[in-house]
Structures are given as C-alpha cells and as structure tokens.
C-alpha positions in Angstrom: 43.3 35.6 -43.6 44.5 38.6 -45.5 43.0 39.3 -48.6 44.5 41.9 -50.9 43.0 43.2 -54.5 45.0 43.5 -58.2 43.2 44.8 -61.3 43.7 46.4 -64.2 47.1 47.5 -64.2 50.5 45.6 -63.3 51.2 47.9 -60.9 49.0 46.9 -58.5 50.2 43.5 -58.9 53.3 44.7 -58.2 52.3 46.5 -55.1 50.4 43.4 -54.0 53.4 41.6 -54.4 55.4 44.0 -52.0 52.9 43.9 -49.6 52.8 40.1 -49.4 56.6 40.3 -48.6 55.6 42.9 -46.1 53.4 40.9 -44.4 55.5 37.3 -44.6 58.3 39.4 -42.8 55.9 40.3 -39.7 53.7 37.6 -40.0 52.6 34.3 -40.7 48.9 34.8 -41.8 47.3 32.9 -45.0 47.1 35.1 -47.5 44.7 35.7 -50.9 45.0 37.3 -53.6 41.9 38.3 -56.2 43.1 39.5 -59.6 42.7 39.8 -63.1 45.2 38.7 -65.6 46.5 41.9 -66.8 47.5 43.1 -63.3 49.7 40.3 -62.7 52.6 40.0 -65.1 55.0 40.6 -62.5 53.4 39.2 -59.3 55.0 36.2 -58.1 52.2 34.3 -57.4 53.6 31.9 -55.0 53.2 34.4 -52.4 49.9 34.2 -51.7 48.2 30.6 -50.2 45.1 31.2 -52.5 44.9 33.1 -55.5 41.0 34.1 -57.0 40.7 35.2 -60.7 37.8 38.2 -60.5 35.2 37.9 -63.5 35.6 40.7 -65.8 32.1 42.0 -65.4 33.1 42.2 -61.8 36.2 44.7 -62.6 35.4 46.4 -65.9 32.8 48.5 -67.5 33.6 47.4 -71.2 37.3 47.9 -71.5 37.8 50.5 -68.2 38.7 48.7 -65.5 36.8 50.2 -62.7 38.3 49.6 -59.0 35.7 50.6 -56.9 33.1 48.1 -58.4 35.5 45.6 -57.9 35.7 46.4 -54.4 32.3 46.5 -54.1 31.9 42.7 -55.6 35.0 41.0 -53.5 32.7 39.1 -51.1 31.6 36.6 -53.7 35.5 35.7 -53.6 36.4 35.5 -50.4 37.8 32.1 -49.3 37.5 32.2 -45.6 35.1 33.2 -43.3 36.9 35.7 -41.6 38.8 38.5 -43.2 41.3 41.3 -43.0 41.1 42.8 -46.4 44.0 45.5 -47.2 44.3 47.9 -50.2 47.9 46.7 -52.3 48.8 50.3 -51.6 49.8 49.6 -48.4 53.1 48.4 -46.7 52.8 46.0 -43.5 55.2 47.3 -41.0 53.9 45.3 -37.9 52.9 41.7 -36.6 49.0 41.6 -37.4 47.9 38.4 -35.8 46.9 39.4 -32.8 44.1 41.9 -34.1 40.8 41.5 -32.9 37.5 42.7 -34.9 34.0 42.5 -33.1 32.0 43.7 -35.9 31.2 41.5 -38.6 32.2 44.3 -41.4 34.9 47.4 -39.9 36.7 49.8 -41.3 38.3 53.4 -40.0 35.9 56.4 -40.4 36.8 59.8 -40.6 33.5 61.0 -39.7 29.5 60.6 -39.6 26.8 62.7 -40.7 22.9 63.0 -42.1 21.2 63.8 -45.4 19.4 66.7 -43.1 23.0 68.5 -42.3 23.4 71.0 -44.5 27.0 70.7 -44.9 29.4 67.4 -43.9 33.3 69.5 -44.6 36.2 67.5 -45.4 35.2 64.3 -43.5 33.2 63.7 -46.7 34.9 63.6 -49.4 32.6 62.2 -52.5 29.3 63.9 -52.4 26.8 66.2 -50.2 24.1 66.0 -48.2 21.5 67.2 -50.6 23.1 64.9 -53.1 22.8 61.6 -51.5 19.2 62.6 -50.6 18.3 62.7 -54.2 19.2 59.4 -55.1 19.0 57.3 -51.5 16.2 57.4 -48.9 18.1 58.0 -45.6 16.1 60.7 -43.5 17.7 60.8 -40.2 19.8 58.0 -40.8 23.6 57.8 -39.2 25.9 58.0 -42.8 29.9 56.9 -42.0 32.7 58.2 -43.9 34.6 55.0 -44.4 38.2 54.7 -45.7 38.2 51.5 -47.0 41.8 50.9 -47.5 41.6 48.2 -44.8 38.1 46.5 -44.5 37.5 43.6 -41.7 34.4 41.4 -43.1 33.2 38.0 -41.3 30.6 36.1 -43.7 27.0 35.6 -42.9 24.0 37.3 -43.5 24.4 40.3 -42.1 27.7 40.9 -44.3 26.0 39.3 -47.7 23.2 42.3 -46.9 25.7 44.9 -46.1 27.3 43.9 -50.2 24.2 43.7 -52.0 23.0 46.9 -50.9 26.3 48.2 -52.1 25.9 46.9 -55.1 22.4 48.1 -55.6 23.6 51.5 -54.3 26.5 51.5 -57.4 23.7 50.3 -60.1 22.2 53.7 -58.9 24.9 55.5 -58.6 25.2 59.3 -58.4 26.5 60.1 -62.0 29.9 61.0 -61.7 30.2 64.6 -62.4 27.3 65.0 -59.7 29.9 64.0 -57.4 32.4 66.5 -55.0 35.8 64.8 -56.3 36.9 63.6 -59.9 38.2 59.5 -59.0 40.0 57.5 -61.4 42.3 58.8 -64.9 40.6 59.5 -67.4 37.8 57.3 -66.5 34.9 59.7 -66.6 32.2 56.9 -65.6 35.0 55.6 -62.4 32.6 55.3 -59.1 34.2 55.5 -55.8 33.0 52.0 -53.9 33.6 54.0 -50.6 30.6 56.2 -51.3 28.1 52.8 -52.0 29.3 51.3 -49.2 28.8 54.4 -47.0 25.1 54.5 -47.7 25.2 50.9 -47.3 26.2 51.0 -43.9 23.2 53.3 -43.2 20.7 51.7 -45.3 21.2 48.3 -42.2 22.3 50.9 -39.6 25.4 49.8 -39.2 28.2 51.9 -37.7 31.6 50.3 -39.2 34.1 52.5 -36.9 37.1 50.5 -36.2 40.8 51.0 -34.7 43.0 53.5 -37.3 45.5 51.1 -38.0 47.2 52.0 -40.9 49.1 55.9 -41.1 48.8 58.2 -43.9 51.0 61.5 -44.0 49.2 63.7 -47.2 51.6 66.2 -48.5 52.0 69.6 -46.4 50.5 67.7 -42.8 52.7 67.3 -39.8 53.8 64.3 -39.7 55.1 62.0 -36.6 58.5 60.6 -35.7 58.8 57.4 -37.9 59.5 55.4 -34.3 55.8 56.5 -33.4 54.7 55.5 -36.9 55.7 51.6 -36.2 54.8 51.9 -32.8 51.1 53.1 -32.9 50.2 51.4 -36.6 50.6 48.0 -38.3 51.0 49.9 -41.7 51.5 52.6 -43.5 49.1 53.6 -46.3 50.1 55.2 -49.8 46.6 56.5 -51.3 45.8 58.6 -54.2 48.8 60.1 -56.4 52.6 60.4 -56.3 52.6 64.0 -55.4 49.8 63.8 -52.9 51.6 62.2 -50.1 54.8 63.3 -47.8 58.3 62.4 -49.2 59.2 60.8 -45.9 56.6 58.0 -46.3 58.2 57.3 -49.8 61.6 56.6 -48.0 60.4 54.3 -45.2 58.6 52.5 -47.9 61.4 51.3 -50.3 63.9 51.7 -46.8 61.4 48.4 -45.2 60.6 46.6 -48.5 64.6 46.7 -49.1 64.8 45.1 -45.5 62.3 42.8 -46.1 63.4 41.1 -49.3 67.1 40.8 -48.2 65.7 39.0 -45.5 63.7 37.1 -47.7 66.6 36.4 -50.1 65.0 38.7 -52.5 65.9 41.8 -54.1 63.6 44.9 -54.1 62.4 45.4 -58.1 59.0 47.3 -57.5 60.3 50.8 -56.0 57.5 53.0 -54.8 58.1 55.9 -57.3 57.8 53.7 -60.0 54.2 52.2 -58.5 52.4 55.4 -57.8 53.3 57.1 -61.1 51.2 53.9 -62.7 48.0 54.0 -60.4 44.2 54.7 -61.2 43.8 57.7 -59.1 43.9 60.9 -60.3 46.0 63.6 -58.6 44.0 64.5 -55.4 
C-alpha cells in the first residue's frame, strides 16, 4: 500500500496526481490518498484505490494550513496495516513491489547525534543540541535525523506510541524562531514534523535508519549519470523550492511523467516548474 499526502494547496494535488501515474506505470500497488478539499481541484481521483478526507484540525492551525502537523497525524488515516508512505513531491521511476521493511516505522537518516554534543553540523538541519535539551528530556539518548519524504510504518502498538509521542512533542514544540531554519511561506507558526518525530524516535529508542531510496540532487552538488539514478533508486525526490534543486532533475521529471501518461493515454498537464513555484516551502 502506498499512501501519499495533499493539503492545502492544489498543487500538491497535482503532484500527487503525477506520482500516482508514476507509480501505475512501474507498478501495480494499492494506492491512498489523504487530502483536504482545497488541494484537490485538479486531482483525478480515480487514481488512487482509497481516498481519506483529513479533518481540518488535523491540517490547519486556524486558516494556515500546516503540513508537518498533518504528517504528524496521518496514522489515524491509514487504511492498511502495512505502509509505504511517500511525499507527493516525488516521482516513482522504479518497480516498488518487491521492497522489504523490517522495522515497523523506517525512514532514510542523514545522521545521529545527542543533546550532550555540542554541535550536530549539517546532518541536523532544524534545531541544536542545547535546544532540544530545553524542551525534551533526552540525556544520552540516540536522536536520528530523519528525512521523511518516504516513511515505512506497520500498525500496532509500537507505531501508535512512536505517533503520539510526536504529537505530544509538536504540542510542545520549540517556538519557531528558536529553530535553526525558517520552514513554510509566510507561515511564521509552520513546525517541521521531521523534528517531532526525531525526538520521537529517541523518546522509545528507536533507530528508523532505512535503505536511501529516493535521489535528491540540491543545486551546485555533483550529481550522477541519470542511468545510475534509475538504477540505484526507485525515485527521485523534488524537496524544498524551485531554485534549490539541480536543473537536470527538472528534466527527467517532466521527460518520465511525459512517458508515463502517453503510455497511460494521458497527456502531461502538471509540469514540474509550474508545481514547485506553488509549494509551502520556503526557499532553502
């Protein structure tokens, strides 16, 4: 099961919509979709084997949509037990059925660290040591730095524990201009659900480290041959703003999704410029 997010904004309905057709072309997996009504003008809906409608107070603080707290609330709506959850930001460009998750909540990492380092670097990108020691007690304990643009979760206890801690964590959230990073536009109360989670994960001891599956190329990186990129991933991810990732992923984005709707007798209306100049995040 595949479960993919839209809130807020039609553009993540359209990019939810583009990633459906990304996966339909590879795969054959069930697919769900959790939304609100204003991000899903455009979104054929017929896509998607089950579609959830997300309570307000789930997605919104008063009339701001707020991603990461809807995120953060998106096991109350799964409907199967078993999960691959992917950001809509994301284009499929391999077979997925065959992956295997032993952990019953996995994500990629960039990194681990303590409350008693005194620095954590780049691997951390929301807040510092000292920071989260003010507001979480987590002497000595193991803190990942998830990316949670693909999240495996497998109900049961241990998962429902994992999520309400996260949500405690966000109703004691580390006020946003305490944090390292402005996220969200023009959303000065927007909490990143990657930073709730992260303490989360150390609040049960849980180390969430799973297989990098999906490729990011931020502007001015070196990137890899596009052949390696569809051999060693099953996506390609398209985080934060227009200007902060490569050109070249731009192209292989609206190059596949042109592929894949041809092939599915569709023509390709959400092009990726258009998409990122309409997203939540901020320039990074």
């Amino acid at each position: 099961m595949i479960v993919i997010l839209a809130v807020g904004n039609p553009a993540y309905g359209q990019f939810a919509h583009n990633l459906a057709i990304s996966i339909k072309h590879h795969c054959n997996l069930p697919m769900q979709l959790i939304y609100d009504a204003k991000a899903v003008v455009d979104t054929d809906m017929s896509l998607f084997d089950v579609v959830t409608e997300m309570r307000p107070e789930h997605c919104y603080m008063g009339n701001k949509v707020m991603p990461g707290k809807a995120k953060l609330n998106i096991y109350e709506y799964l409907a199967f037990d078993e999960c691959l959850y992917l950001d809509a930001d994301t284009l499929v460009i391999r077979d997925l059925s065959g992956l295997k998750f032993e952990k019953y909540y996995q994500a990629e990492i960039n990194g681990t660290g303590t409350v008693n380092d005194e620095k954590w670097g780049d691997e951390m990108v929301w807040a510092t040591p000292k920071k989260i020691a003010e507001y979480y007690d987590l002497d000595g304990k193991a803190i990942p730095f998830i990316n949670t643009s693909y999240q495996f979760i497998r109900k049961g206890k241990e998962a429902e524990e994992l999520y309400r801690n996260a949500l405690a964590n966000l109703e004691n959230a580390i006020p946003y201009k305490e944090h390292l990073r402005e996220w969200g536009r023009r959303i000065p109360t927007a909490q990143p659900d990657e930073l709730y989670m992260d303490v989360a994960c150390a609040q049960v001891d849980h180390n969430p480290s799973g297989e990098s599956l999906i490729y990011f190329r931020p502007n001015r990186t070196v990137g890899k041959e596009t052949a390696d990129i569809f051999k060693e991933h099953y996506a390609i991810g398209y985080y934060c703003s227009l200007e902060f990732n490569h050109k070249s992923i731009y192209t292989i984005y609206d190059t596949e999704m042109r592929k894949y709707c041809a092939a599915a007798g569709r023509h390709h209306t959400f092009t990726i410029n258009n998409l990122m100049r309409n997203k939540f995040i901020k320039r990074g």
